[in-house]
C-alpha positions as CSV (number, residue, x, y, z in Angstrom):
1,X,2.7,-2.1,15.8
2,X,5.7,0.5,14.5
3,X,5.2,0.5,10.8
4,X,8.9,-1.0,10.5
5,X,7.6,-4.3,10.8
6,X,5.2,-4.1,7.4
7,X,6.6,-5.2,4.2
8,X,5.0,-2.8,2.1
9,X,3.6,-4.3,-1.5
10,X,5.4,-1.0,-3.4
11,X,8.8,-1.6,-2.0
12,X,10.2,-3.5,-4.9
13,X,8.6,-1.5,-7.3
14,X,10.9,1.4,-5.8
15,X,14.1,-0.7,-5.8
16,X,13.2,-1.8,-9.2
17,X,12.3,2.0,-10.1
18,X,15.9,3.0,-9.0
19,X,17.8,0.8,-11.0
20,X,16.5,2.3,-14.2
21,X,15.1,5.7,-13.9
22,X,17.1,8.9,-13.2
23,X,14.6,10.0,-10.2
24,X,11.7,8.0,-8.7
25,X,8.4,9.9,-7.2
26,X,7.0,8.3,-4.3
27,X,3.6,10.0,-3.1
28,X,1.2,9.5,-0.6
29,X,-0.8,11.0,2.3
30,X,1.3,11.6,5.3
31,X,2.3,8.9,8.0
32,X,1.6,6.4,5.4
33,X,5.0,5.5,5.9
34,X,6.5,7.0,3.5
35,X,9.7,8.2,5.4
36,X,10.1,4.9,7.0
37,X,10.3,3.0,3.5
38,X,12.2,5.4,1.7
39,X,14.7,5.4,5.6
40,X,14.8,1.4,4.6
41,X,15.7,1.5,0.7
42,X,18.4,4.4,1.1
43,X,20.2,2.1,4.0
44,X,20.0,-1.1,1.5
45,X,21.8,1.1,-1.2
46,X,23.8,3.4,0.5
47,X,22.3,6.4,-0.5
48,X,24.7,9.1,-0.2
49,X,22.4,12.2,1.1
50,X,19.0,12.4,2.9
51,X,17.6,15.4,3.5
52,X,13.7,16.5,4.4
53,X,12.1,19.7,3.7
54,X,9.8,19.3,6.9
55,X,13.1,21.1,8.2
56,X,13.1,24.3,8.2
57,X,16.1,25.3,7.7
58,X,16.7,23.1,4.6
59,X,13.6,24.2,3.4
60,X,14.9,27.5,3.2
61,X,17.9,26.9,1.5
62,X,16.1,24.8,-1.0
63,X,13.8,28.2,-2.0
64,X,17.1,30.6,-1.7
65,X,18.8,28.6,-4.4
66,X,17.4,25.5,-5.9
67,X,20.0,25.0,-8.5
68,X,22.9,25.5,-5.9
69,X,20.6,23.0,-3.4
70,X,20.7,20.2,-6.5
71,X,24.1,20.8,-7.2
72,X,26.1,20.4,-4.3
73,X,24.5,16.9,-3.6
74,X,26.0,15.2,-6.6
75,X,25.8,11.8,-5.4
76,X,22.7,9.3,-5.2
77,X,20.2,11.3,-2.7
78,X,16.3,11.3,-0.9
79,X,14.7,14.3,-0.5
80,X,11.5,14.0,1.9
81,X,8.7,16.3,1.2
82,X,10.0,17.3,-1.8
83,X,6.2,19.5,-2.7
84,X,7.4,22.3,0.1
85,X,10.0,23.7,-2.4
86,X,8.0,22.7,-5.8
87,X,10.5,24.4,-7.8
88,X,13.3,22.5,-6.4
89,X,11.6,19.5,-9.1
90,X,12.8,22.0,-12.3
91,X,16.5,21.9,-10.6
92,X,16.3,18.8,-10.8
93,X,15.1,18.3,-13.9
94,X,17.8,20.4,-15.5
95,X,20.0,17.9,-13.3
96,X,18.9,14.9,-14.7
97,X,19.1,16.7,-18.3
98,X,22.8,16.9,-18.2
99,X,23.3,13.7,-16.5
100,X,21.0,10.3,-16.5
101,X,22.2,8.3,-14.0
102,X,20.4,5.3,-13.0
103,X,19.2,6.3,-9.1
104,X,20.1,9.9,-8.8
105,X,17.4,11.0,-6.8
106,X,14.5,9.1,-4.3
107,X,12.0,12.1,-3.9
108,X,8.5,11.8,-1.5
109,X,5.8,14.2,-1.4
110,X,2.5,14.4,0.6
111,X,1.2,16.0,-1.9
112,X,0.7,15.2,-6.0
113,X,2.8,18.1,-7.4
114,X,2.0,16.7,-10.9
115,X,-1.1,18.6,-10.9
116,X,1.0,21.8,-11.9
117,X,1.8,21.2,-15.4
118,X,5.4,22.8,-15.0
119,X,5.9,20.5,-12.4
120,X,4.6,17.8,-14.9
121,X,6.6,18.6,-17.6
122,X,9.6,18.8,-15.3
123,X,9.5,14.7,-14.3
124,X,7.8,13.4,-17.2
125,X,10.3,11.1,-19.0
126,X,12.8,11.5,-16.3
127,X,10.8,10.4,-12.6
128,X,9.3,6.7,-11.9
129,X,6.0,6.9,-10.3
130,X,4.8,5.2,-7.3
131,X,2.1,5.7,-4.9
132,X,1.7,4.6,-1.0
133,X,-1.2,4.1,0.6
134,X,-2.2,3.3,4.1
135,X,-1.3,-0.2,4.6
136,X,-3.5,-2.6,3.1
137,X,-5.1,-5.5,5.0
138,X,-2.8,-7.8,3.2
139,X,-0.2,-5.9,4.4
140,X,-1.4,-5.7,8.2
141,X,-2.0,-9.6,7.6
142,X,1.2,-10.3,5.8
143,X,-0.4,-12.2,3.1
144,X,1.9,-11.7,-0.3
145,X,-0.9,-12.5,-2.4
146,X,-2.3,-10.0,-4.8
147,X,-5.9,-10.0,-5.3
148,X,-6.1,-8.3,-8.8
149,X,-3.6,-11.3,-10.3
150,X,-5.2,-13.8,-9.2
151,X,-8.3,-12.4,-10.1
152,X,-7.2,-11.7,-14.0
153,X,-6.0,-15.3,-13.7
154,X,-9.3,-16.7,-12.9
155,X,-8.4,-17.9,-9.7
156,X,-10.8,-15.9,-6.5
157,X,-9.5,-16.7,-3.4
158,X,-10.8,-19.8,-1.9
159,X,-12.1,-18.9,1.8
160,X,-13.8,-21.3,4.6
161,X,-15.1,-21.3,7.9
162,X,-14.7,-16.6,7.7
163,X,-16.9,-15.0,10.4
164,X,-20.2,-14.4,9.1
165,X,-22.1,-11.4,9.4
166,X,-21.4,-7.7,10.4
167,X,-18.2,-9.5,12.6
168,X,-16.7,-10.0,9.3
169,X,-15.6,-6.2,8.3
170,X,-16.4,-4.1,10.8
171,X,-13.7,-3.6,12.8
172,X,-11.0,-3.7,10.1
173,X,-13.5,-0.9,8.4
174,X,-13.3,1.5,11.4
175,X,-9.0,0.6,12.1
176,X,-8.8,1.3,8.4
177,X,-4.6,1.5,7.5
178,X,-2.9,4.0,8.5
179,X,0.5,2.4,10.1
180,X,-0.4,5.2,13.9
181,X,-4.0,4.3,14.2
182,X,-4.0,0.4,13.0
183,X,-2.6,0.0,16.6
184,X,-4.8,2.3,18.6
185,X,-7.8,1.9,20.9
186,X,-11.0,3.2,19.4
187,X,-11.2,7.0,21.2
188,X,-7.2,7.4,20.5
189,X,-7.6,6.5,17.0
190,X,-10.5,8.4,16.4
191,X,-8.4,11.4,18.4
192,X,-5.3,10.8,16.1
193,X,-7.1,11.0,12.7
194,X,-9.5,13.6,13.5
195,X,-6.5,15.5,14.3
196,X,-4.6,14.0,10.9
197,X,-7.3,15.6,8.8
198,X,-7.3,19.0,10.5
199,X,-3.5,19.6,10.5
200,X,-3.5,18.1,6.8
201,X,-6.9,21.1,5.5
202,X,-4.7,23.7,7.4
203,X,-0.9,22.7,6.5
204,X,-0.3,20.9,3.6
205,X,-3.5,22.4,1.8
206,X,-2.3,25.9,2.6
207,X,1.3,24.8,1.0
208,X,0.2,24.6,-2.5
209,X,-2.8,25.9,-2.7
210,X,-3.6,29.8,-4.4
211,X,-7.2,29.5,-2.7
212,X,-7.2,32.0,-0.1
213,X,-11.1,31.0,1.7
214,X,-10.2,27.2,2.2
215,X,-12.7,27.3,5.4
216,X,-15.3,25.2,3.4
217,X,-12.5,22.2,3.1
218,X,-13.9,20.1,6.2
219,X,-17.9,20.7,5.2
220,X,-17.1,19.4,1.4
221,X,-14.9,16.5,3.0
222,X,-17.3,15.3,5.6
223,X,-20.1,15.6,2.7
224,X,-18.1,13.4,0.3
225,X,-17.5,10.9,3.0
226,X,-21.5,11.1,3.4
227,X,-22.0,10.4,-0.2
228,X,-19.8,7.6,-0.7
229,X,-20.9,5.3,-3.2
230,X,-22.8,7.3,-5.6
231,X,-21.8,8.8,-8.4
232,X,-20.3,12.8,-7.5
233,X,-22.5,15.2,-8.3
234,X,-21.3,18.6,-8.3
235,X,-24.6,20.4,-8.7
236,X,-25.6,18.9,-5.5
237,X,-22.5,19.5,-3.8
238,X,-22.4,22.9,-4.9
239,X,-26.4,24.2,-3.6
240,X,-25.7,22.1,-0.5
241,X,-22.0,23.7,0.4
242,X,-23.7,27.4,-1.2
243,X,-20.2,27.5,-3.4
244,X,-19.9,28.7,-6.6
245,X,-19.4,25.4,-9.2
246,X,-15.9,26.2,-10.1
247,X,-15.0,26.3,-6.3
248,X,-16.1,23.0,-5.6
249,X,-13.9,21.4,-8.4
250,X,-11.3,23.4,-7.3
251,X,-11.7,22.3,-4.3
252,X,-12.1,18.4,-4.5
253,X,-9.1,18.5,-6.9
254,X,-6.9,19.7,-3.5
255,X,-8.4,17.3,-1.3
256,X,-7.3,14.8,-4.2
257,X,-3.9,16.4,-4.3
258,X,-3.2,15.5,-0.7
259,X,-4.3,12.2,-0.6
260,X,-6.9,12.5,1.4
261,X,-9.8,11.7,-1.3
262,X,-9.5,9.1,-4.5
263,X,-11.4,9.6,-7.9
264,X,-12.7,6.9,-9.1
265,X,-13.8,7.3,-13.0
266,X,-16.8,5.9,-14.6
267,X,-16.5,3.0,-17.2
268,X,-17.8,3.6,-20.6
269,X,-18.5,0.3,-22.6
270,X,-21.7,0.9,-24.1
271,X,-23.6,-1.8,-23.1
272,X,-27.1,0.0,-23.8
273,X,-28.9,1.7,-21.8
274,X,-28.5,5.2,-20.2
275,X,-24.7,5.0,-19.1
276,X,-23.7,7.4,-15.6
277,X,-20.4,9.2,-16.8
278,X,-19.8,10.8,-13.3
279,X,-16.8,9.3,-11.3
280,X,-17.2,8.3,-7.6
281,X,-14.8,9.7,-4.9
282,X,-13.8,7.5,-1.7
283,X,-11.8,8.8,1.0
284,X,-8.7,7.0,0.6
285,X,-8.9,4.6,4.1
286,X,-11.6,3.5,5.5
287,X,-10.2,4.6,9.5
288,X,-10.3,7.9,8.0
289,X,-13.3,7.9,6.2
290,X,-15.3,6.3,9.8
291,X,-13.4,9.3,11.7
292,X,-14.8,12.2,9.5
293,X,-18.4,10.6,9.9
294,X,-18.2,10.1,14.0
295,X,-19.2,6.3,13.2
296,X,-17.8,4.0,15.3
297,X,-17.9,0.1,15.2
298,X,-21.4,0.2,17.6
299,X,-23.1,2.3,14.9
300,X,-21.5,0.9,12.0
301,X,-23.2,-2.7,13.3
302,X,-26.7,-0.9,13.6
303,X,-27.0,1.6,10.7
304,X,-27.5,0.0,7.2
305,X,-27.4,3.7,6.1
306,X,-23.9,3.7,7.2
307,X,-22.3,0.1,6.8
308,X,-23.2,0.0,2.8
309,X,-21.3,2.9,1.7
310,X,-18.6,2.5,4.4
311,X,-17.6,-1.0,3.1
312,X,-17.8,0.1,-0.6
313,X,-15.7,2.5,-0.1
314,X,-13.5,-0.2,2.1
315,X,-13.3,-2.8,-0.6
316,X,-12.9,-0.3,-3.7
317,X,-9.5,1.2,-1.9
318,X,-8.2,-1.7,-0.8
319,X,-8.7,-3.4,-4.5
320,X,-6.7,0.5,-5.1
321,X,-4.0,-0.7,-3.5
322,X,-3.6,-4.1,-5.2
323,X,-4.0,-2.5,-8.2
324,X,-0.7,-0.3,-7.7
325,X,1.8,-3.8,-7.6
326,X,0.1,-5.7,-9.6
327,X,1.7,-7.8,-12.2
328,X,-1.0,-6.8,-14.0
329,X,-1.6,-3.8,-15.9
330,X,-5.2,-2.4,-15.2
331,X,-7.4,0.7,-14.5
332,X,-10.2,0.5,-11.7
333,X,-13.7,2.1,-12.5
334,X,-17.2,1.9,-11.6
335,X,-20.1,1.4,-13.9
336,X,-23.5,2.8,-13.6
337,X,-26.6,2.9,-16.0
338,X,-30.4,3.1,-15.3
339,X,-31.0,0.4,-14.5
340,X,-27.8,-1.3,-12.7
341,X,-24.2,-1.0,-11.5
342,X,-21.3,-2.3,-10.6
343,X,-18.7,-1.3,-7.4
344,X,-15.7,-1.9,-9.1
345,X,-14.8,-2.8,-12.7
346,X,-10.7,-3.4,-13.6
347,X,-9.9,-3.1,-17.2
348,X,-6.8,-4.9,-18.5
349,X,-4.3,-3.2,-21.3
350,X,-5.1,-6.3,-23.3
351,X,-9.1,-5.1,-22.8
352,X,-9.8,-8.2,-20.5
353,X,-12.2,-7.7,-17.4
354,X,-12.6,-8.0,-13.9
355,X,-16.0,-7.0,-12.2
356,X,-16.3,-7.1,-7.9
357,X,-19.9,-6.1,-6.5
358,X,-20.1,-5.8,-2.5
359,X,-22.9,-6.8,-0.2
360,X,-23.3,-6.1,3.6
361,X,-25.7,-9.5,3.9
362,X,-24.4,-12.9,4.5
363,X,-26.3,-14.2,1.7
364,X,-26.4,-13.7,-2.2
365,X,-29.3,-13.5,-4.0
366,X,-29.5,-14.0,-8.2
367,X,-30.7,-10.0,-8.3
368,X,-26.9,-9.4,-6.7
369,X,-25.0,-10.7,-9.4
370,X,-27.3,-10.1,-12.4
371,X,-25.0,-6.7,-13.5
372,X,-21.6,-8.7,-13.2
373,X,-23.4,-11.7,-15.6
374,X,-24.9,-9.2,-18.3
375,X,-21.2,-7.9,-18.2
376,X,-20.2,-11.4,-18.7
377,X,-22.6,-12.3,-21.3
378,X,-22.1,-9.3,-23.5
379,X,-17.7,-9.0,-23.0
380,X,-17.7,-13.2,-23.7
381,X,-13.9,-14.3,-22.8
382,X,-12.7,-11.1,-22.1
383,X,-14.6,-11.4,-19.2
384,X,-12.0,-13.1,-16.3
385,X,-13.9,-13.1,-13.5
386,X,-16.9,-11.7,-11.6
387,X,-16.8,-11.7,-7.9
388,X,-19.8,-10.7,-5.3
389,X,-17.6,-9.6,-1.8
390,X,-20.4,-10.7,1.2
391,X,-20.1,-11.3,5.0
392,X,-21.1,-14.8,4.5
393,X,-18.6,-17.9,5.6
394,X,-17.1,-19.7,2.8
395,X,-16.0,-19.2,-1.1
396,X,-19.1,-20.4,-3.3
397,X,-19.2,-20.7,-7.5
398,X,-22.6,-19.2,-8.4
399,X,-22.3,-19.2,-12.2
400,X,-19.2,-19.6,-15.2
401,X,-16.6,-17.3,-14.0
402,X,-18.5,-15.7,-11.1
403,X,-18.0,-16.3,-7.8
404,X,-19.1,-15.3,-3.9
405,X,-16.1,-14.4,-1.9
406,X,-16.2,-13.4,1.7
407,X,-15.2,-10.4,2.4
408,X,-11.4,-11.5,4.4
409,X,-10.5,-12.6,0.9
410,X,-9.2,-9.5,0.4
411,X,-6.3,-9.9,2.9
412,X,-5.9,-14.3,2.8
């Protein structure tokens, strides 16, 4: 299906972004749609110029003259791939400077320019923020319900009669989100994002990176993807890729940059124990994440080594993506000590909590939610709600505030 048919989550945080702010940022990976929503939002308001860097000849003209590109576009205006010309982001800065006006500019990028502190400096106060991810399952499903909400309001989602078992996730695992593959046959889709990360390491890398050697990019991707669901150790990463240490964090922070990997911090409560302060990284769709490991839905049904960290990483980007329009205002962690953890913890501003552990198995066993009710027991009413994701078939309360959820909660 042609993207044009998904209402994305993030649209009416844009139109609402546009009625206040001088400039509004929206970033993502490429053909997350992007293009399409911004193509959408300019037609609803008559935007009065759209132009895209991909072109070259723009592009060009954009790095000849920045100011005099800003300038002669004085009315309302999109500019697509706005990181090819980063300096184009201080013309407009000086722009909005002289004149905040509501809705000036709609900018997209592939790639998080706010990692250059010029460029940082330049938007802060004067750009809206908003991220797009691959399509969410809620999205592909065209359920308008937001997980996290209803989640902070106590309220799981109440699911009966799901497939049970492996028949649950798999295949949305392997299709993953991204609005060219969702509709694909397996060996096309695998095809189309194999090819999506090579041209994304070789183009859009090469575009704002100062790394010269960026030959190691695929090995330290594909050994992420291998590692998801354990804390990121860069030690490791750095005797097994033979990199110096300060290459490798280099290095992840690009693969961050262009949205092709997420960062996922590590929650610091002190509860006791021996607390892990190292953040976890997922590969921001799952589709992706099952194309850089050769797994297919076959070997995802028969490798426990593989399904585990394959759905975490599944459930912890899709609860991402909620996390972006929710009503609510939270941060999304994991936790980790030596003795337990927990997939995904969300932090309100008000300090309340929301803990989600996932299982493979159809069944849940007291040992599974033990982490998510010491977290409840220690936090008291802060605590909102504790959830263990499984493959089993219906919605079950298994203690005050926690609750088994099959795993197609996440898009009902």
């Amino acid at each position: 299906m042609p993207d044009g048919i998904y209402k994305r989550h993030v649209s009416g945080l844009v139109a609402e972004a546009l009625d206040y702010s001088p400039a509004v940022f929206l970033m993502g990976a490429r053909q997350v749609g992007k293009s399409t929503l911004v193509e959408r939002i300019a037609a609803e308001r008559s935007v009065d110029d759209v132009v895209t860097l991909d072109d070259r000849s723009v592009r060009e003209a954009a790095r000849a003259d920045p100011a005099g590109f800003v300038a002669a576009r004085s009315g309302s205006t999109v500019i697509d791939e706005v990181q090819r010309v980063p300096d184009l982001l201080l013309a407009i800065k000086r722009d909005i400077d002289r004149e905040r006006r509501p809705g000036r500019f709609l900018l997209t990028g592939s790639a998080n320019v706010l990692t250059a502190p010029a460029v940082n400096d330049a938007l802060t106060g004067r750009a809206a923020l908003v991220t797009l991810w691959p399509l969410a399952q809620s999205e592909l499903s065209g359920s308008g319900r937001n997980l996290v909400d209803a989640l902070f309001a106590g309220a799981p989602p109440n699911v009966s009669d799901a497939p049970i078992g492996r028949d649950a996730f798999v295949e949305p695992v392997v299709k993953g989100g991204y609005p060219e593959a969702v509709r694909l046959g397996a060996r096309a889709r695998r095809r189309l994002l194999t090819d999506y990360v090579r041209s994304t390491l070789e183009r859009d890398l090469r575009d704002i990176a100062t790394a010269r050697n960026l030959d190691a990019m695929p090995r330290l991707l594909r050994l992420i993807a291998s590692r998801a669901g354990s804390a990121y150790n860069v030690s490791s990463v750095t005797k097994a890729l033979g990199l110096a240490r300060g290459t490798v964090h280099d290095y992840t922070r690009l693969l961050e940059t262009v949205f092709l990997v997420k960062r996922i911090p590590a929650w610091r409560p002190g509860l006791g124990g021996r607390e892990i302060h190292a953040p976890k990284l997922y590969l921001v769709d799952s589709g992706l994440h099952a194309a850089v490991l050769g797994a297919d839905v076959e070997r995802i049904a028969g490798d426990d080594q593989l399904t585990g960290p394959l759905l975490e990483s599944f459930v912890a980007m899709e609860i991402a993506r909620h996390v972006d329009w929710a009503e609510t205002a939270a941060a999304q962690y994991h936790y980790r000590d030596r003795r337990e953890e927990i997939d995904v913890v969300l932090e309100a501003a008000s300090g309340d909590l929301v803990a989600v552990e996932v299982k493979a198995s159809a069944t849940v066993r007291p040992s599974d939610w033990r982490p998510i009710r010491r977290l409840r027991d220690a936090r008291g009413s802060a605590f909102r709600a504790g959830l263990i994701l499984y493959a089993g078939a219906e919605t079950v309360a298994l203690s005050d505030r926690i609750w088994a959820v099959p795993i197609s909660g996440l898009w009902l």
